[in-house]
C-alpha positions in Angstrom: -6.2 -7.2 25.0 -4.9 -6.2 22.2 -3.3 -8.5 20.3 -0.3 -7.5 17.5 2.3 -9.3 15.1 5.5 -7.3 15.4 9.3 -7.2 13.7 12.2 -6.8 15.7 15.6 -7.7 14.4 14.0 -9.1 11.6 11.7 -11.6 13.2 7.9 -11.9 13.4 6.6 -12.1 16.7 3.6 -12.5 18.8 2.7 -9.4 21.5 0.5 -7.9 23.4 0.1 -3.8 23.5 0.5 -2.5 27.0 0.7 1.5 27.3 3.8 2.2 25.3 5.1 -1.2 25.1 4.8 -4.4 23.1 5.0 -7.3 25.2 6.5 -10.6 23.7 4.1 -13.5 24.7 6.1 -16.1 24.2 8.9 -14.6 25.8 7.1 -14.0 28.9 5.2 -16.8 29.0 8.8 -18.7 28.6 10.2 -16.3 30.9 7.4 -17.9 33.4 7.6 -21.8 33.0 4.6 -21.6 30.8 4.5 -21.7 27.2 2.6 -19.9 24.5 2.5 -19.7 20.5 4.8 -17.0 19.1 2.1 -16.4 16.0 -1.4 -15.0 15.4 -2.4 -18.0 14.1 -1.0 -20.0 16.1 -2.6 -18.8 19.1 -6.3 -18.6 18.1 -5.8 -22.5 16.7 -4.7 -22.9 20.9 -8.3 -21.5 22.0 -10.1 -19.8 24.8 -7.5 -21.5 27.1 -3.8 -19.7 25.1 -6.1 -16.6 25.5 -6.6 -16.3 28.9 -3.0 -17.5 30.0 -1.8 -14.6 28.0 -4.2 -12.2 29.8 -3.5 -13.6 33.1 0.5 -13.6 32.6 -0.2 -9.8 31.3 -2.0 -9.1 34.7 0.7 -10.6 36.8 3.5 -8.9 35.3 2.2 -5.7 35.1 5.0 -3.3 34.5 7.6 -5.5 36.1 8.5 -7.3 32.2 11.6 -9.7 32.8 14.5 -8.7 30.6 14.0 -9.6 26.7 10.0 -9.5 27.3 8.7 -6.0 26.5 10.1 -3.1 24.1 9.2 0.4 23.5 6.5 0.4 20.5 8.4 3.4 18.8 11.4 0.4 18.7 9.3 -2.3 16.9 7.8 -2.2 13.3 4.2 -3.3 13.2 2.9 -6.1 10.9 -0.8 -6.7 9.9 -2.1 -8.7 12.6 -3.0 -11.5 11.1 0.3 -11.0 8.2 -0.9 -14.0 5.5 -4.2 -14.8 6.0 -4.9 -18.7 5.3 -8.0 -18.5 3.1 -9.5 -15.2 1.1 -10.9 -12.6 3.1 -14.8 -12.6 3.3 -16.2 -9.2 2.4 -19.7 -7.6 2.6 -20.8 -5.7 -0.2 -23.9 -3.2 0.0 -24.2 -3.5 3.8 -24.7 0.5 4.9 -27.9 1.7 3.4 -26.3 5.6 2.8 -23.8 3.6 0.7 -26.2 1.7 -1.6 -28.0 5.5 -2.2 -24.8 7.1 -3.0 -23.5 4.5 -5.3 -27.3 4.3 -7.0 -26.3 7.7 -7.8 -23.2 8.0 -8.6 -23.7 5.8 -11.2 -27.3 6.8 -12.1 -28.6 3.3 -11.3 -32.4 2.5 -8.9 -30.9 0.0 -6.6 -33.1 -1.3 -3.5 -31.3 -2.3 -0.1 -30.0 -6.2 -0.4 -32.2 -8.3 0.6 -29.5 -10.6 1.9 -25.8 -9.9 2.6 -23.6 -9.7 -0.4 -20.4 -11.3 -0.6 -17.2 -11.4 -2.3 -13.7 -12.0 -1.3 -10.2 -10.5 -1.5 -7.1 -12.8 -1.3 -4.4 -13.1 0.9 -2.2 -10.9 -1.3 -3.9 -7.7 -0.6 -2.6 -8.0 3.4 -0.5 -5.0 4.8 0.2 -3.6 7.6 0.2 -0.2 9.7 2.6 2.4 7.9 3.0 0.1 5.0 2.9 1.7 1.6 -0.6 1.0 -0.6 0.8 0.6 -4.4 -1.0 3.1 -6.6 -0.1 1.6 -10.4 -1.6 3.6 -13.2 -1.3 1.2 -15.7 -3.7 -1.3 -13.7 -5.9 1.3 -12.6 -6.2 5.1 -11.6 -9.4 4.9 -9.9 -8.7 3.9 -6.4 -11.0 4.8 -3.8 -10.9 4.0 0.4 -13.3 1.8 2.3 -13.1 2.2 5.7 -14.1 -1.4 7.3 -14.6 -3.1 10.9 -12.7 -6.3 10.3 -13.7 -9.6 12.5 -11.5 -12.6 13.0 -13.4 -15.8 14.1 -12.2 -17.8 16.7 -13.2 -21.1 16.1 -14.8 -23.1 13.2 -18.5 -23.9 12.4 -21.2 -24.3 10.0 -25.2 -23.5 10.9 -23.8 -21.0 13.2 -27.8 -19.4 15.5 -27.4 -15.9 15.3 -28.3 -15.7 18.9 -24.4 -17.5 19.3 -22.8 -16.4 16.6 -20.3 -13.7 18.3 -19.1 -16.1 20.8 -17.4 -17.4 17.9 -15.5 -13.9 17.3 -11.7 -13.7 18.7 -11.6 -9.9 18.1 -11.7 -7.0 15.7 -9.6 -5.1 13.5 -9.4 -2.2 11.4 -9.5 -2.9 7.6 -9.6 -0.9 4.3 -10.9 -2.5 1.5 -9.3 -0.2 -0.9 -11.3 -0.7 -4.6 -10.4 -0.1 -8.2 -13.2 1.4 -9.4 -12.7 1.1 -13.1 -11.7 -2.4 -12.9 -14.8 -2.8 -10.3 -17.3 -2.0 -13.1 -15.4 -3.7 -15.9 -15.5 -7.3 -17.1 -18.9 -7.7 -16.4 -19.7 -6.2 -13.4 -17.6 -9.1 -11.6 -15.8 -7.2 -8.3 -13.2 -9.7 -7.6 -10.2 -8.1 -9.7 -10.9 -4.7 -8.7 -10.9 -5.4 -5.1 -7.8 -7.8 -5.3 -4.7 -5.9 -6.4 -1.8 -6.2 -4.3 -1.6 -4.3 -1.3 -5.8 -3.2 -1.4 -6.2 -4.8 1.9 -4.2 -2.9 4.5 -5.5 -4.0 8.1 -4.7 -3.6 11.8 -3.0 -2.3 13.3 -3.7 -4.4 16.2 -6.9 -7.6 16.9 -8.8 -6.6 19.7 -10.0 -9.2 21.8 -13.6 -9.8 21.8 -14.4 -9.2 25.4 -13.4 -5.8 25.2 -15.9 -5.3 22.4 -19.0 -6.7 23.4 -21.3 -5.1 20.8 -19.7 -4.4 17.9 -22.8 -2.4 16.5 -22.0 0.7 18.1 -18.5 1.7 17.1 -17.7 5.2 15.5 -16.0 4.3 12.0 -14.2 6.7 9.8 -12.1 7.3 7.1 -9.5 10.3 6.5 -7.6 11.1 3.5 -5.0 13.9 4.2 -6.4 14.7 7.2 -9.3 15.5 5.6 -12.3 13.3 6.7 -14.2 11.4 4.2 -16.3 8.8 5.9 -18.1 9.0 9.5 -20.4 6.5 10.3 -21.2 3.9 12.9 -21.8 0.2 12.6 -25.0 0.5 13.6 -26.1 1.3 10.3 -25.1 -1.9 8.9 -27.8 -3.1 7.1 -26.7 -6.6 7.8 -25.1 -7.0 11.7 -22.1 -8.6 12.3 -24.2 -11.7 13.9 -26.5 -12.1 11.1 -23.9 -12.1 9.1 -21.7 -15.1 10.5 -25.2 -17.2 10.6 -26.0 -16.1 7.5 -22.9 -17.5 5.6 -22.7 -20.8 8.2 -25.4 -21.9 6.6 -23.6 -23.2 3.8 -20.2 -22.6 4.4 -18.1 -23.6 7.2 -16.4 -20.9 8.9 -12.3 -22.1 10.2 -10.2 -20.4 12.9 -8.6 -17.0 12.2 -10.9 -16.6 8.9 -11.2 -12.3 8.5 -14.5 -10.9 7.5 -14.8 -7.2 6.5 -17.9 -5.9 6.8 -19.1 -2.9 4.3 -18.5 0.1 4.1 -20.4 3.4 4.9 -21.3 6.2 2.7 -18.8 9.0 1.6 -16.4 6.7 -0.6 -14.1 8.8 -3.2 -16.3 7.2 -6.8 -19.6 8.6 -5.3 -18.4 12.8 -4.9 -19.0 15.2 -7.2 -16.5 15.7 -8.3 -15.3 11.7 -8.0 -12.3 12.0 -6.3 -9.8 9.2 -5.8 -6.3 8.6 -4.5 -3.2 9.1 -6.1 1.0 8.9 -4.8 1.9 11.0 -1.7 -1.6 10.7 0.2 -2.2 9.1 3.2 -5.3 7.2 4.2 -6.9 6.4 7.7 -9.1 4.4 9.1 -10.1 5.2 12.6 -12.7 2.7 14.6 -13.8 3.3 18.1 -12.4 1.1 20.8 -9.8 -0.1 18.8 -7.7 2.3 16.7 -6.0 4.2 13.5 -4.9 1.8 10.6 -2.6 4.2 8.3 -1.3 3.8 5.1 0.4 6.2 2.1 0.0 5.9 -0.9 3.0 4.6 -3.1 3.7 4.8 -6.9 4.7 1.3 -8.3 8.2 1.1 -9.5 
């Protein structure tokens, strides 16, 4: 499935994607004599059980939608799936290995691969949607650069998560762009947190893709276009660091909690690493496409 949050006539609401349509869950599932959550949130706290009403009241409708169920998608505006996030968003640092080369010399630095996965985190704030504006503000920064991310959402809590079990713990995937200051990424020590945490740097969607439609997520297509122009192509194969390893890897010492987001690295061809570096500025637009999922677009917006 694939799973959005939508606005129409000024509410959030839960829905499913269905050709052209959105499908209200909620509404349908009312419609039925069932019942379902009318949030993201909401319905991965339900579990495996929301999940698979949803999908079977999706099957049994097909195209016959009651009235007040299902809407064109051109007539809704899409939110980020999961809109406000509970807790930071966990992000990999260093994890494709044509990345780590092209930042080593960009910046004229001998860096080996990581060893281990390297973390940080970007707060809730940085959440948008599909279409919604990125906010370019020169005074805080001119140096911002795209980072075209898979995104996971987890399921269901744990800590010591096996590797071997770690992506039944997944509820889907996403697209994410962890958009960086660059200056203020490299300033203040080294320390990344501010430069990845402006408002608006975390534009993701535009829709969760259940996990059972993605069975391996280390074999996606994953790009980034700026213009039109394409700047990153990759595939998540070339994550030094897979997306299971990863989830064991940080269950170890932190517990993981329903509808947590991890972004998972980036691959080579980011804007601070060209020669000439190039970055964005007001007026572009930036995609980023993943395979089995979708586009995530954004433009780029001068702040007021």
């Amino acid at each position: 499935m694939r799973l959005i949050t939508y606005r129409r006539n000024g509410e959030a609401r839960l829905g499913a994607v269905v050709g052209d349509r959105a499908v209200d869950l909620a509404a349908l599932a009312q419609a039925s004599g069932e019942s379902l959550p009318s949030d993201m949130l909401a319905l991965i706290d339900a579990g495996p059980s929301a999940l698979e009403r949803a999908r079977n009241l999706l099957q049994r409708h097909q195209d016959r939608w009651p009235d007040g169920t299902a809407f064109p998608l051109s007539e809704v505006k899409l939110l980020a799936p999961i809109p406000r996030p509970r807790k930071n968003i966990l992000c990999l640092g260093l994890n494709y290995a044509e990345h780590v080369a092209e930042g080593s010399r960009a910046m004229n630095l001998q860096r080996d691969l990581p060893k281990e996965p390297v973390y940080f985190s970007k707060p809730p704030t940085v959440v948008v949607g599909p279409d919604e504006p990125v906010i370019f503000d020169e005074a805080v920064s001119p140096k911002m650069d795209w980072e075209a991310e898979l995104g996971v959402v987890m399921a269901r809590g744990g800590r010591k998560i096996p590797k071997e079990r770690a992506l039944e713990y997944v509820f889907g995937y996403t697209c994410f762009n962890d958009v960086s200051a660059r200056d203020l990424q490299r300033a203040r020590g080294g320390q990344w947190h501010m430069g990845k945490s402006l408002d608006t740097y975390g534009p993701m969607g535009p829709w969760i893709v259940t996990a059972d439609e993605i069975p391996d997520p280390q074999v996606l297509n994953i790009a980034c276009r700026v213009n039109g122009a394409t700047k990153q192509s990759s595939n998540t194969r070339h994550m030094i660091f897979d997306v299971a390893t990863c989830i064991a890897d940080w269950s170890q010492a932190v517990s993981f909690e329903p509808g947590d987001v991890i972004a998972t690295g980036t691959p080579d061809g980011v804007g601070f690493a060209r020669n000439p570096p190039e970055f964005m500025k007001p007026g572009d637009t930036v995609e980023v496409e993943i395979e089995k999922i979708g586009v995530l677009r954004n433009p780029i917006v001068a702040a007021r």
